[in-house]
Structure formats: C-alpha cells, structure tokens
N, C-alpha and C positions, 0 to 999 in steps of 0.2 A: 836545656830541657824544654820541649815543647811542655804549653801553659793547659793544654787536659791534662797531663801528668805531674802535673803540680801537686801536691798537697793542700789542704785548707790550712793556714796559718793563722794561729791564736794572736788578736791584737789587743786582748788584754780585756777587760770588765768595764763595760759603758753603766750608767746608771742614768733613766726615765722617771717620769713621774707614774710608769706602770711598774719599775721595780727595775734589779740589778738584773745584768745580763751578759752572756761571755759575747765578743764581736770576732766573727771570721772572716778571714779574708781571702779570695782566690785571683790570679794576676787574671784569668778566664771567666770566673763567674761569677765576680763582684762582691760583697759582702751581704753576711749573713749573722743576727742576733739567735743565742741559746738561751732564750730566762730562766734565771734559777731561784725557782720558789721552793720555800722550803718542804722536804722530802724528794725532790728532784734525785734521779741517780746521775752520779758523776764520778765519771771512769773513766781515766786513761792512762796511756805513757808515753812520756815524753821525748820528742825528735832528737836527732843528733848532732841539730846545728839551728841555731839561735841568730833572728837579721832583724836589722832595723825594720822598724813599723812606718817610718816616714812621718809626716807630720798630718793631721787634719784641724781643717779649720772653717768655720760656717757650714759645718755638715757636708765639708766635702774633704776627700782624701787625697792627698799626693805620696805616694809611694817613694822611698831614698833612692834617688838618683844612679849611688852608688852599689843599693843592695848589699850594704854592708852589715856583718857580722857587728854581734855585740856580744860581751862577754859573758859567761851565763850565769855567772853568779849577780851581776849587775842588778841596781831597782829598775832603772830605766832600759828601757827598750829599744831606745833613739841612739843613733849615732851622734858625732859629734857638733858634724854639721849642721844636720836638723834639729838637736835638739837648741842647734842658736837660733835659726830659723824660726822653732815655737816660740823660743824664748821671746822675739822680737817683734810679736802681735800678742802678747801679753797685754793683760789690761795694768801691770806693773811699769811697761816701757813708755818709754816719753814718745812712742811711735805712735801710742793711741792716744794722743791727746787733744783728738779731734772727733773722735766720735760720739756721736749723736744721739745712741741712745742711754737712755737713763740707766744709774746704777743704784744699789742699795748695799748700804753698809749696814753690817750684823756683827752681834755679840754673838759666837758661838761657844757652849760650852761640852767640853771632852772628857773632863773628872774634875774633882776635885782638887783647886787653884788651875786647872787649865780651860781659864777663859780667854779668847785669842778676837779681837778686830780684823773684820777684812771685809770687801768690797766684791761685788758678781754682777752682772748685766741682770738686772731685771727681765728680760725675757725669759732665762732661765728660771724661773720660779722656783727657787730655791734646792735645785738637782747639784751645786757646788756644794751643799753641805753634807749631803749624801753622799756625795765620792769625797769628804774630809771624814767623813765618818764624825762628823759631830751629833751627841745624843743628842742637845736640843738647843735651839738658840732662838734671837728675836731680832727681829729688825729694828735698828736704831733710825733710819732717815732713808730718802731715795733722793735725788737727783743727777745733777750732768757728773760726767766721770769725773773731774778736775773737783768738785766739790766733794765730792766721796771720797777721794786721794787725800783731798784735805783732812775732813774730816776722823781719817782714818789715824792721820798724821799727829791730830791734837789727843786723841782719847792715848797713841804711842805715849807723848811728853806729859800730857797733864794726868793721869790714873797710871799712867806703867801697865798700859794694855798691849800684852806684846801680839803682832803678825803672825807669829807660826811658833810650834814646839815640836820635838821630835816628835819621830812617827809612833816608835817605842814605847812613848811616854802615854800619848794617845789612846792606845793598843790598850796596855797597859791596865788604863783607868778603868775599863768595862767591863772586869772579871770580878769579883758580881758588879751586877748592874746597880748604879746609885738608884735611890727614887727620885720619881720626877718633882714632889715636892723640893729636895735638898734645891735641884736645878733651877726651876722655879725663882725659889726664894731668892737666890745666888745671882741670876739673870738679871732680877727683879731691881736688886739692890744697885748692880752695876749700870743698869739700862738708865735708870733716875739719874744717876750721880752723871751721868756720862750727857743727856738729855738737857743738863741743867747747864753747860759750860759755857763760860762766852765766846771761844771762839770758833764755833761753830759755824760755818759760813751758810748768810740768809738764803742762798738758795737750794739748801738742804731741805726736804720736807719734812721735819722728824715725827718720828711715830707713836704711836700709843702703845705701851707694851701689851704684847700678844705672843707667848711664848708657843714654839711648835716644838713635841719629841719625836723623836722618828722610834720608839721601842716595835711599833706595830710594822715601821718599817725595815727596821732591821731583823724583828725576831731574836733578841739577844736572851730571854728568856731560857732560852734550850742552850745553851753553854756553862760552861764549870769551868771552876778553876784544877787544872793539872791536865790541860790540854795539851796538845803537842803540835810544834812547827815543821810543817814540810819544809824539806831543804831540797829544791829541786836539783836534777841533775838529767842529763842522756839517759834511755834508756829506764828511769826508773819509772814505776807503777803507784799510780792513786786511785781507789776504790773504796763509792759509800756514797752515805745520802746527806746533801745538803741541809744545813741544821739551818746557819745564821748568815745574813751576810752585813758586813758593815762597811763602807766606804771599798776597799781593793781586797778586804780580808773575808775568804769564802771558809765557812765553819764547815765541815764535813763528818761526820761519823761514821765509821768504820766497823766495821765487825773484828778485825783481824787488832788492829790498835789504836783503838779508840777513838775518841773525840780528836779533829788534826785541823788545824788552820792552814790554809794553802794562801799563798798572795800572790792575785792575778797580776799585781805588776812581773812578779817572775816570769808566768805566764807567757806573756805579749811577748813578739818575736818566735816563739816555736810551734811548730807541726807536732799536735796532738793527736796520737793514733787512741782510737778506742779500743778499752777494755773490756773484759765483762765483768756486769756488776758484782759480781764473787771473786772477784782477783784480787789476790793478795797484794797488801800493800808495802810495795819494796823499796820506797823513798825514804833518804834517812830523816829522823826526825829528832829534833831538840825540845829540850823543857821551854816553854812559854817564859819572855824573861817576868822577876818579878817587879811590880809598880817602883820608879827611882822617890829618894826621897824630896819632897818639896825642892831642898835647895840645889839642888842636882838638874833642875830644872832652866835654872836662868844663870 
C-alpha cells in the first residue's frame, strides 16, 4: 500500500502540561495531536485491523519493525518485541542505571487506601501522574535515579507502600469523586511518616509537603456513577461530547446511551474513520465494574 493511501492511525492519548490529547500517526505525514477539552465532539468508527505502535522514546518514534498486528481486545498496543524493547529503557531496568538526570519520588493517591510510591524524571513535571490517573499526590524527595529506586524501595518494606494496583481498582475509586480535603489529610499523614525514616539515602533531597489535585485537570466533576464501558471492536461507532478525561480513560456523553468511558489504550493501534457527531452509538457496552473491597486489593 503506497504511504498517501494510508490511513491516520490512532497511537493512543499522550498527556501535556496543556492537557490530554489523541496522537496520530501517518507512515507519510508524520504525526499529529487532537486535544480533548471538555465538550470537544468525538466521533468515530473503528478500523478493521489493529498494529503495533512501535515504541517511542526521548520524543522520538520508532515504528515495529515487523508491522505487526495485535490483538484487539488487548490493553497494549505493542507487540511483543517492542514492548521488551520499552521495557528495557524503563526507568525500572537496571539498564538505566546511569542516567544523569534527577528523579523525584511521589506519594500518589487514587482513592481511598490506594496510595502507591513511585519515581518519574523530573523533567517531566509531573505529566506521569496524569497518565496514572492519580487524583492527587506530593512529592516526597528528588534526586539521582539510584537514590529514588532506593528510596522507593524503603517506604515498599518499612510503611507497606505498594508500586502499583490494578487499573480497575483505580478507575474504580473516582465515581464520585473523594474531596480533596480526605486526600489531603491522607497525603499528609503518609508523607510525615515516610519523611521521617532512617533509611532514606542522604542524597535524596526530601520535600516539604505540597500536595497538587488534578480535579481542574481532569474535569471529573461531570461523571456519575452508572456510566458505561465501550468494548471496542471492528466496525463499531462512538458518538458524543467529551465530558472527562482521566490518565487513558476518555468520559464521553452521548445522546443515544449515555454517559460511556472509552479507553485510549484500546484505541492505539487502529485507523479511526470519522463519524458524524449524530451517529448512533453501536459499540457494545458493559456496566462500569463496582469499587473491589479493601482486601481484594493486596
């Protein structure tokens, strides 16, 4: 297939410090951002064949080698290759254990008991916690990555602050939205206790707490509970106006059935043809699951 007749392919929702935004990509015409602020229309239906996205890294893109297919029910986008590839300049892998620049490790929190440690390059100013979808977190310290890893490592053993929890759980937690008081306090309590350990390594710079919400940046306001999940597939249709977005999850409202969460990781890998904004919405769709309980958690 010569690359004018190519389609634009959806590589899934990048998030800025200007806000979330779909990223396209042409093998002819390079890539292109859609921002979706809320009331935005967004309408399409979806191609008949789903390929890796390849991998990108320092702002720059490499396309999968193989141009391989992924499955379409799949989260990820990547094939198997690339997604070892990513895996392997992670700030996780012992591959980076030489880089230079500074990191900061953060308390984020997701709901209620899901408050999670983890560590992001400082350059990013804090755009990893907007694609974690965390409602609000604080920074506990910055410095070299090997110190942050460490650090990360002691709040793990000594507090039982776990790295990650399902995605589900996350989701989940934000229907209704806590206040940012609960968070706050909750932040507040953790970040002391966590601040005060001994083994925190001296060349950590630890911080004063300073909690941030993203509520302004998500827009989570405009969502209710008995929403509904697109299940994407070939061929089906989504039509309506952008309500919310949180980390990958794009809140849509619909005319035809309701309030729908769509998630741009399904997205990434397909050629979305446009709809018009009145088109009926012919993606099947599930009940939002309900919040797991606490111990269901860990």
């Amino acid at each position: 297939m010569r690359p004018e007749r190519e389609p634009w392919w959806c590589a899934g929702l990048r998030w800025s410090a200007a806000g979330p935004a779909l990223v396209w990509r042409h093998p002819g015409h390079g890539e292109r951002l859609s921002p979706l602020p809320p009331g935005r229309e967004l309408a399409f239906t979806a191609g008949d064949r789903r390929r890796c996205v390849g991998v990108r890294r320092g702002g720059r893109h490499t396309p999968c080698p193989a141009g391989a297919e992924v499955p379409e029910a799949a989260v990820s986008a990547q094939c198997a290759a690339c997604a070892r590839l990513d895996r392997s300049h992670s700030v996780a892998a012992d591959t980076m254990a030489d880089d230079p620049r500074p990191y900061d490790v953060y308390l984020a929190w997701f709901g209620p008991g899901l408050v999670k440690v983890g560590i992001t390059a400082a350059e990013r100013e804090g755009v990893r916690l907007l694609e974690q979808a965390a409602l609000s977190y604080a920074l506990l310290g910055r410095g070299p990555l090997m110190a942050a890893r460490r650090a990360e490592a002691v709040l793990g053993a000594a507090l039982a602050v776990p790295d990650r929890f399902p995605y589900a759980a996350k989701r989940a937690a934000r229907c209704p939205l806590p206040p940012q008081e609960r968070r706050t306090a909750e932040l507040a309590a953790l970040h002391e206790r966590a601040r005060s350990l001994a083994g925190l390594p001296e060349s950590l710079e630890v911080r004063a707490f300073a909690p941030v919400h993203h509520d302004a940046a998500f827009h989570l306001e405009g969502i209710r509970p008995g929403y509904g999940v697109v299940e994407l597939a070939a061929g089906c249709t989504v039509a309506g106006r952008v309500v919310a977005v949180a980390g990958p999850d794009v809140y849509v409202e619909t005319t035809d059935t309701g309030l729908l969460l769509v998630d741009a990781r399904r997205l990434a890998g397909r050629p979305l043809l446009a709809a018009a904004p009145d088109a009926r919405t012919t993606a099947a769709i599930r009940p939002a699951a309900p919040p797991p309980p606490p111990e269901a958690l860990f």
